[in-house]
N, C-alpha and C positions, 0 to 999 in steps of 0.2 A: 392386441386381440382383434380379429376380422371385425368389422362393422355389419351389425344387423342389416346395414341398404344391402351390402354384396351380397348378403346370403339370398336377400329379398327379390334381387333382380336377378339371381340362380336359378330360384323356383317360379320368376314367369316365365322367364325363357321355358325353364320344363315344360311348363304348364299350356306354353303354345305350341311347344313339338308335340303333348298329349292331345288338344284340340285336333292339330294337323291330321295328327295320326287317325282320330277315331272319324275325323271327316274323309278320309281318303279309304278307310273299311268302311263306311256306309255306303261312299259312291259304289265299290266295287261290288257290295252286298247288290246295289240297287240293279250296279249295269249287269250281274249273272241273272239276276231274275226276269232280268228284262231278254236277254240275249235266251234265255233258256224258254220263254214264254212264244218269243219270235219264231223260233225252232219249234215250238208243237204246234203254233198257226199253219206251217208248211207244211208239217210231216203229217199232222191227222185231217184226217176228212169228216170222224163223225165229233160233232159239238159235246160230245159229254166226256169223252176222250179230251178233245182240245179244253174243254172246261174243268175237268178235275184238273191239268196241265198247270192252265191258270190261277186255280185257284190255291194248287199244293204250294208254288213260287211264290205268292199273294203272301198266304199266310207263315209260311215260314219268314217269309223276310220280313212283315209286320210285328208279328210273336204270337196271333193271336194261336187259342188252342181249340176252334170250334169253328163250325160255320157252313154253309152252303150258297151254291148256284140253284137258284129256279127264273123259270121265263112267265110273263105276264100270260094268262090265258086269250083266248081269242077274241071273246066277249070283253077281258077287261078288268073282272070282276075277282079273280085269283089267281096266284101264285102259284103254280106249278112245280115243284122239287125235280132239279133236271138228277142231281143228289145232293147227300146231307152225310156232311161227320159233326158227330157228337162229339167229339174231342172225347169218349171214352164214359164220358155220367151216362146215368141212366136216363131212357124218356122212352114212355109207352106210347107216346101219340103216334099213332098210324101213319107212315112218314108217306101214302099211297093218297091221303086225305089231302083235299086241297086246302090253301092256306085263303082266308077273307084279304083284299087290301086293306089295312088298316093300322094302327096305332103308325110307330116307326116310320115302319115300310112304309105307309102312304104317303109320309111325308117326303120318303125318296122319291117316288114313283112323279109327286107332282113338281116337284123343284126337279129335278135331272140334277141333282146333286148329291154329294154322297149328303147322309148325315147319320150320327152317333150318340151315343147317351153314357156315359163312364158308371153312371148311377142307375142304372135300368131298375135294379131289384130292387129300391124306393121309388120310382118315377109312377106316371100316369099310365106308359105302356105295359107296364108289366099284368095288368089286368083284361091285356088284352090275348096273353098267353093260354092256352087251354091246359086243363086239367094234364096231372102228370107229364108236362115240358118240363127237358133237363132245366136244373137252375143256370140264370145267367145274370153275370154280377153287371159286364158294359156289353155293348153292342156297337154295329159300323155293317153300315151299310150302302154299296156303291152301284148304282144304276147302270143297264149296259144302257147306251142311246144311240139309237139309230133313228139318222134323220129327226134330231129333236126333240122324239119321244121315247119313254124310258121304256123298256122292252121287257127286262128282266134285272135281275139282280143277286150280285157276289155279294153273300153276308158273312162277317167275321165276329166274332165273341168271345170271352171271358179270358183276353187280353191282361196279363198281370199288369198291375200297373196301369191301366187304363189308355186309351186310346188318345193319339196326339195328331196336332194339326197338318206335318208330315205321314203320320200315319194316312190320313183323310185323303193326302195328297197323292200318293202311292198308288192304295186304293184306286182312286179316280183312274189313273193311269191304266191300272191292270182292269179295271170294267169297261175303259175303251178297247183294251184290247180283246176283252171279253168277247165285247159286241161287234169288233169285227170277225173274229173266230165264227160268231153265229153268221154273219153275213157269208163268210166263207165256204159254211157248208149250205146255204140255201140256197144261194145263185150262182156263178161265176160272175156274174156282173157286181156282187159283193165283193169279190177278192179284188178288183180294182179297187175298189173303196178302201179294204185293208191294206191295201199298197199304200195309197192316200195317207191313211191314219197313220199307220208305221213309220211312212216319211216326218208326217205333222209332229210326231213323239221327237224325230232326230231334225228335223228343222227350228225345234225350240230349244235344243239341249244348248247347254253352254259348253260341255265338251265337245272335240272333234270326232266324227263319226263318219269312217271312211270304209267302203267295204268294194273290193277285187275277185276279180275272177280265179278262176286257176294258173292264167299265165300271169297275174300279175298287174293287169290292168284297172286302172281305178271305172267302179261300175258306178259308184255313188258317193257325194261329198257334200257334206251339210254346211250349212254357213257357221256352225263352228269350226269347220275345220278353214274356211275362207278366211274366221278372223282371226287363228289362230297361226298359219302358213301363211297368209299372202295371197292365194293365187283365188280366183273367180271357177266357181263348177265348172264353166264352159272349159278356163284353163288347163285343169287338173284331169279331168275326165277325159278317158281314152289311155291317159300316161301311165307308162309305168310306175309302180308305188314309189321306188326306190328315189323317186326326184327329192322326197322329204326326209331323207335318209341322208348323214357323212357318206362321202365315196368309199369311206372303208368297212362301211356296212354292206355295200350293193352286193358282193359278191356269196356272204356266207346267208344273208337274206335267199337268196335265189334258190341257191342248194338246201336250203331249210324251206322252202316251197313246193321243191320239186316231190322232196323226200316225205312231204304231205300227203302229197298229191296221189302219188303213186303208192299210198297205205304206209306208209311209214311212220316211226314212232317221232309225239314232237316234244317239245321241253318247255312251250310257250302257250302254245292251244288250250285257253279253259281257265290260266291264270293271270295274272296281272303282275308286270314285270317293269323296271325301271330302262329308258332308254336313252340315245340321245335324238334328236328331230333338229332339224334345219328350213329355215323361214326362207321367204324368199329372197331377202339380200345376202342369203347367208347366210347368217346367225344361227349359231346351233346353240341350242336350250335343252333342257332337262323335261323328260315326259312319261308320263306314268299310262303304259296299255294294257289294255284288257282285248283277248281276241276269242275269237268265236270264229268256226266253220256251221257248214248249212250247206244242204245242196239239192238240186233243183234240175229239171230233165234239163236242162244249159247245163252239168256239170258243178263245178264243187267252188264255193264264193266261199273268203273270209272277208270279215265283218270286225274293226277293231274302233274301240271307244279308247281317246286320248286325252290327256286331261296334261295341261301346261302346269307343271310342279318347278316352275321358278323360284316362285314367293315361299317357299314349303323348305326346297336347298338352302335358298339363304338364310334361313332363320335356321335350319338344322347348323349352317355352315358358322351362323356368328353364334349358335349354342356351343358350336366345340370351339370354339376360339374362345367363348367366356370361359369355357372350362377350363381351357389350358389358362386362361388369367389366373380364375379360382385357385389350381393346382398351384401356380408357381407364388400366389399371395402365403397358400396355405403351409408352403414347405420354405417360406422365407421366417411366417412366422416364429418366435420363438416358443406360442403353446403347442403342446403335443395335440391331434388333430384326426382323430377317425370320423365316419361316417357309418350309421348303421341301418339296412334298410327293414322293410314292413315286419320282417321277420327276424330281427334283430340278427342281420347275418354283415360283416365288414362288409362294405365298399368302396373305401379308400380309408387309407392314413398315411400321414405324413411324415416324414423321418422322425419328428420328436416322439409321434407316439409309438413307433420302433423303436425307439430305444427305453422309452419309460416301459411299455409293456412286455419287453423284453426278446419280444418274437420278433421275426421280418415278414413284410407285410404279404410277399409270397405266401408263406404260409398259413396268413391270418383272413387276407380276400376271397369272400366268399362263405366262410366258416363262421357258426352260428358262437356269438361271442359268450354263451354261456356254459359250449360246452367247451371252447378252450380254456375258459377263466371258472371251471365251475368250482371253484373254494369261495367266489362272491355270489353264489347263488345264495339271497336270504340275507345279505347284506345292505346297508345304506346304497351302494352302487346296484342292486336289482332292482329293489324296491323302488326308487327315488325313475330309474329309466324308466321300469314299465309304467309308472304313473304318469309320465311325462307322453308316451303314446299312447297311451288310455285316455286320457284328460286332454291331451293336446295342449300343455300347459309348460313354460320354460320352467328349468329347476336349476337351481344352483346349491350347492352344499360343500363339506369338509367333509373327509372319513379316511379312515384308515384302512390299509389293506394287509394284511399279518403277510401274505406269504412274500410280500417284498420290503417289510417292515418299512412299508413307506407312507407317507400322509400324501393325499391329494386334495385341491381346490378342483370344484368341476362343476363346466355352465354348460345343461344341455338345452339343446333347442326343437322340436319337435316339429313333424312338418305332413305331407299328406305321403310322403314317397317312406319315412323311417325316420332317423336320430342321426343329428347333428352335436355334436360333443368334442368340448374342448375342456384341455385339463392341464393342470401343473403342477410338478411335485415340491410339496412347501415342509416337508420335513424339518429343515432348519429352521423357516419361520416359527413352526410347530413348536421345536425344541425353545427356540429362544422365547416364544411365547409362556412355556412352561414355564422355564428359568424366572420370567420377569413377573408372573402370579407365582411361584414362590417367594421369590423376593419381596412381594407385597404383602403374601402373608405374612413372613419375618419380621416386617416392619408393623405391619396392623398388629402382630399380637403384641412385640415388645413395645407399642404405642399403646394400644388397651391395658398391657401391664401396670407400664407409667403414671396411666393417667387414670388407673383405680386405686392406686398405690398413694395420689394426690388428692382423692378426692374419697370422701366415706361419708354413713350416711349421717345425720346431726339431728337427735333429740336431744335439748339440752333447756333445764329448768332454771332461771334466772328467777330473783324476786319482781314478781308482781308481772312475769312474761314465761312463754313458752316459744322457743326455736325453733325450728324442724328445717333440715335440708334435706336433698334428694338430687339424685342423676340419672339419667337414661342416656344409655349408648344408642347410638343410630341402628339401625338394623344391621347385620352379619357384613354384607358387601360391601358395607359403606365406609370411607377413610376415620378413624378416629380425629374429630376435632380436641376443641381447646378450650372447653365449658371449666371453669370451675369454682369454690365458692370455701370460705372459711369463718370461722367464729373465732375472736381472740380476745383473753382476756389482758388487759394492758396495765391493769393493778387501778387505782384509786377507785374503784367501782365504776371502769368503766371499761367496755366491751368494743371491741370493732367487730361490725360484719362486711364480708363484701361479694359481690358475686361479678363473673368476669367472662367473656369469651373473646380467647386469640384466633388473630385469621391465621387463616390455613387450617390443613388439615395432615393428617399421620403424625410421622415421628419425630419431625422438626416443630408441630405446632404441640405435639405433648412436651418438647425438652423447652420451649419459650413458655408456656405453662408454669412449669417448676419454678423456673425463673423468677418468673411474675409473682406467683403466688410466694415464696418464700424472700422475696425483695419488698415486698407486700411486707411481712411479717416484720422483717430487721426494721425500715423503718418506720413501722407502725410504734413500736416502742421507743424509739427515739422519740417521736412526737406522734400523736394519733389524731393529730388535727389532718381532715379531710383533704384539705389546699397544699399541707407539704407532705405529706404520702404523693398524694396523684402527681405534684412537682418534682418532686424528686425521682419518680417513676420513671416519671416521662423523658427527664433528661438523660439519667442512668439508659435508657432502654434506645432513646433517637440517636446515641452515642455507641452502643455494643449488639446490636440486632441489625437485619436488614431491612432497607428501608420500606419494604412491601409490608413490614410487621407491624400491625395495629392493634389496641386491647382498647374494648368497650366495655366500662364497667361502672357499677352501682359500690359506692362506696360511704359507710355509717361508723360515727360513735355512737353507742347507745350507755347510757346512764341509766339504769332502772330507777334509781332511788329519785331523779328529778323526772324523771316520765319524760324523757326528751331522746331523740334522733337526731342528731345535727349529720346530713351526707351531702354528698357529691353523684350528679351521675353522667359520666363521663361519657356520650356517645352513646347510650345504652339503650335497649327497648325502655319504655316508661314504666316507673316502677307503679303499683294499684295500690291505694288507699282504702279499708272499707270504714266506714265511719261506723260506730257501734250504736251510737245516740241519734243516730235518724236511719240507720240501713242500707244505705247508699255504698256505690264504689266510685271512685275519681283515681285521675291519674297524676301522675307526680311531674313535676315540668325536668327536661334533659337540663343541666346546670353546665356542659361544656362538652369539650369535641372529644374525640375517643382520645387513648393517650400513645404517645406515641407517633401521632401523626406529624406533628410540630414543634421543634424544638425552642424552648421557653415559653409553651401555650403552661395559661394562664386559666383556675378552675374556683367556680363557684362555690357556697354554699348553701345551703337551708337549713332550716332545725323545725323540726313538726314535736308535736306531744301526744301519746300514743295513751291514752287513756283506757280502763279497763273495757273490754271490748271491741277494743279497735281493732285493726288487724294489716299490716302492711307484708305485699306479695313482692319478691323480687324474681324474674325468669329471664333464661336466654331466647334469642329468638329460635331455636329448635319446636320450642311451642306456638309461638305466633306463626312459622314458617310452614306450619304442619298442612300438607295438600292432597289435592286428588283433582285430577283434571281441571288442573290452574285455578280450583277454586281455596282459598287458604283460611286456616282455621282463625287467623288476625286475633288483634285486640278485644276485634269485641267478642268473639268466641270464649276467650280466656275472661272480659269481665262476664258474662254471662253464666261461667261458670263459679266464677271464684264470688259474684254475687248468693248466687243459689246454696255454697258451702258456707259463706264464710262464719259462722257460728258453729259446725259440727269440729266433730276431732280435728284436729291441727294436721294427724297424718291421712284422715280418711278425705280432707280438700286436696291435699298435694296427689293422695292419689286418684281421685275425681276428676283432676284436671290432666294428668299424664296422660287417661285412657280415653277424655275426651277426645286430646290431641292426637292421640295413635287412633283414632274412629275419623277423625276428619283425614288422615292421612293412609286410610285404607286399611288399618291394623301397624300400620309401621312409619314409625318415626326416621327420616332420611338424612335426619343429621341428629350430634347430639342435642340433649337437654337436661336442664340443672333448674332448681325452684329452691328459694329459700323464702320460707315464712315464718313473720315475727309475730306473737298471741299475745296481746295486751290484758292480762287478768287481774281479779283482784288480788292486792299483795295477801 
């Protein structure tokens, strides 16, 4: 399957051709507005003409939706409305009335810098509005200056979004130009000045900004274009344009001038177009122009803004060379492999998922995947994608799709462009997965059979004692173990109990069960002495079992008539003592290793006296083992319980202690469990 880095280093490459791109429509935004604002500096003579010019290019390319030009009064003292758009609200203020300097504005007026407020309609200035002024949420406003002092000023307003330090900057720009426009129409000794400024704009550009006459002669070259060509203004000036040009440009450039020139339709005039340009040793580079005509009693100049798009190719250029990586990773792989974009429509897939899907991807690129595939519409496959670019969150699942009766595994991956999705068809896993949870059932029930069939429940009334046994199966899922437990009467008045649990679990640890328990029985009547049951056990079993099989277990004769226990406990949890004559519980000491483990292991005995009142607990560890967030219900849970019962009914302590154990273990018991308790009463 692809590795998360490849996908990750997919989506910066995008993510820098996105950058490239929305920085390469900015500039273009910015050089039309400027190239458009240049052309009403020429063409109009009266300033409010040339200033709406201004200020419609301003604000469109900023965004704001509001705004005006007014000029400082003579005295100083107000603002003057050269005009005003309201972007469309209403405002009854007399727009004839003059404006006070103050809040905002004066802070432009005395800095000669633009300045702006995003939050106007909470701020300090907003009280400086007069009654019925449309509402305004930010504000921006840009000083024209001439000679130093701020003249008048281009105001912009309720900017979605609020105004940016670019925005400011823009601004500034278009209220120099502002204020030469005003210079323009006052003097003619102003329009040098605008010359001046207009140059100052293109002497600090980083792009080249070269502009020709009608026949083709460079009239103007800015030091962008010096650091970007090679050649010194003095050099380039005078030249034909064409020297920046392949020679296999020169010719169809000329005829596309002429054809200008002489009112002809062009194909380049007014857009921005990708070219090739040549430096001065030669080297030809990639360039991105923007051109503009103007024309003036000398006749008709264009004017073109160039921008060195090197670094922009190459990264477009190693985007498509990742992508062919991408593609040939993606069609090696062996998962089937679509792409889905914003609008859940293909964008690529790869042979596997052609053939899984069953279409060719002719048919499927471009086409909205829900209504080719609409029988998954409302499906684990809808639901699970659209969440996925909703949430922006990876998903992976299993489901089934009827109309190709086929199971899928599927990782999809989410991203800012659409869905990344990879998939496999696992049918057979599916089928044999089925097969192998039937087989487990087969086996769990003919194992719960067995091992209910071994085991039942045990009230049984002895002289001067009460019995009681009990079992609990683990919860549904879980493999039937090997808990079990028996009462036998062996003749001369004496009784064996024992309680037992084999490892493992299912079907082979219910059929060692049987085993046990009823090899248990044969030689229990041979002899019922502790030491040669659990000997004879253990050899018989290290000898016909596998070696991983081990039984831990508590094993007793009980005599009612001498009030004596003589057991063994073989590996087992400790068995609980309650004492009747002081109220206490103790535990009983383990007297050897489980059996089974060692052949010719060698077993203890004890012999305790179980006096009226006493009370001895025997359990598997199902009960001590009982959990919930690795905290375990242990021994002492069990004596704490079997303390608190051990004088009420014989069957109301065994079940006391079951539901304690299934409470510490969240309601359910994860393995089995078996309790055997002996009630010493008066005979």
């Amino acid at each position: 399957m692809v590795t998360v880095d490849v996908y990750q280093e997919l989506e910066r490459l995008r993510e820098e051709a996105r950058r490239c791109a929305a920085e390469a429509e900015q500039h273009r935004a910015e050089v039309s507005a400027l190239l458009a604002t240049a052309r009403a500096i020429l063409q109009h003579r009266e300033f409010k003409d040339t200033a709406r010019a201004i200020f419609d290019s301003c604000k469109e390319l900023i965004g704001a939706t509001a705004g005006y030009v007014a000029l400082l009064s003579a005295d100083g003292s107000t603002n003057d409305l050269v005009f005003l758009d309201s972007g469309g609200l209403p405002c009854s203020v007399d727009p004839t009335l003059p404006m006070p300097i103050r809040g905002l504005r004066a802070v432009a007026y005395r800095s000669n810098e633009v300045a702006w407020d995003n939050n106007f309609a909470t701020s300090e200035w907003v009280n400086c509005l007069p009654d019925g002024h449309a509402k305004l949420d930010n504000v921006l406003f840009a000083p024209l200056v001439i000679e130093g002092k701020a003249v008048g000023l281009l105001g912009l307003a309720n900017k979605p979004g609020g105004f940016t330090e670019n925005d400011a900057r823009v601004a500034a720009a278009f209220g120099e130009l502002a204020a030469v426009a005003l210079l323009n129409t006052r003097t003619l000794e102003f329009l040098k000045t605008s010359e001046e400024r207009f140059r100052s704009v293109t002497e600090t550009a980083n792009d080249a900004i070269v502009s020709v006459d009608s026949t083709g002669r460079v009239v103007h070259w800015n030091p962008g274009a010096e650091q970007m060509f090679g050649y010194s203004a003095k050099e380039a000036e005078g030249r034909d344009v064409t020297f920046i040009m392949p020679e296999r440009f020169h010719e169809p450039h000329k005829q596309a001038m002429q054809r200008v020139v002489s009112g002809g339709p062009t194909r380049i005039v007014g857009k921005t177009v990708e070219l090739v340009g040549v430096r001065k040793g030669g080297d030809e580079f990639p360039v991105e122009l923007s051109l503009a005509t103007w024309k003036t009693n000398d006749g008709m100049f264009f004017t073109g803004i160039i921008r060195d798009i090197t670094e922009r190719k190459l990264a477009e250029e190693e985007l498509r060379k990742s992508n062919q990586r991408i593609a040939s990773i993606l069609e090696s792989i062996t998962d089937a492999f679509f792409a889905l974009d914003r609008d859940f429509r293909f964008t690529y897939l790869n042979q596997e998922a052609e053939r899984l899907l069953r279409k060719p991807r002719e048919r499927l690129l471009g086409r909205h995947i829900w209504e080719e595939f609409p029988e998954a519409v409302g499906t684990t496959f809808y639901r699970e994608y659209e969440r996925a670019v909703r949430e922006q969150v990876s998903v992976t699942f299993e489901d089934y799709y009827a109309p190709f009766d086929t199971w899928y595994e599927v990782h999809a991956y989410p991203s800012p462009d659409g869905l990344s999705v990879y998939f496999q068809d696992i049918s057979e896993r599916q089928r044999a997965r089925q097969e192998l949870q039937e087989a487990y059932r087969r086996e769990h029930h003919i194992a719960d059979v067995l091992q209910r069939a071994l085991i039942s429940e045990i009230s049984l009334d002895l002289p001067g004692y009460r019995l009681v046994a009990s079992y609990r199966p683990a919860l549904q899922e879980a493999e039937v173990g090997g808990d079990f437990y028996d009462v036998v009467d062996v003749g001369g008045g004496r009784y064996v109990v024992f309680v037992g649990d084999v490892s493992g679990k299912g079907l082979q640890a219910a059929v060692h069960t049987a085993m046990a328990k009823y090899m248990l029985r044969a030689y229990a009547h041979e002899n019922p002495d502790p030491c040669y049951v659990l000997e004879r056990l253990n050899e018989a079993l290290c000898k016909y079992t596998p070696d991983e099989l081990f039984i831990t277990m508590f094993y007793g004769v009980l005599i009612p008539e001498a009030r004596t226990l003589t057991y063994a406990v073989a590996g087992h949890d400790e068995p609980l003592l309650y004492d009747g004559s002081r109220g206490d519980v103790r535990t009983l000491p383990v007297t050897g290793g489980a059996v089974a483990m060692l052949p010719g292991a060698q077993f203890e005995t004890r012999t305790l006296r179980l006096s009226p009142g006493d009370g001895l607990l025997v359990y598997t560890d199902g009960i001590t083992e009982a959990r919930s967030k690795g905290r375990f219900f242990g021994l002492d849970g069990i004596s704490q319980v079997f303390a608190a019962n051990a004088t009420n009914d014989e069957h109301g302590l065994v079940q006391a202690i079951f539901e304690a154990a299934s409470a510490a273990a969240d309601g359910f018991l994860r393995d089995d469990a078996a309790i055997l308790f002996i009630k010493a009463r008066d005979s």
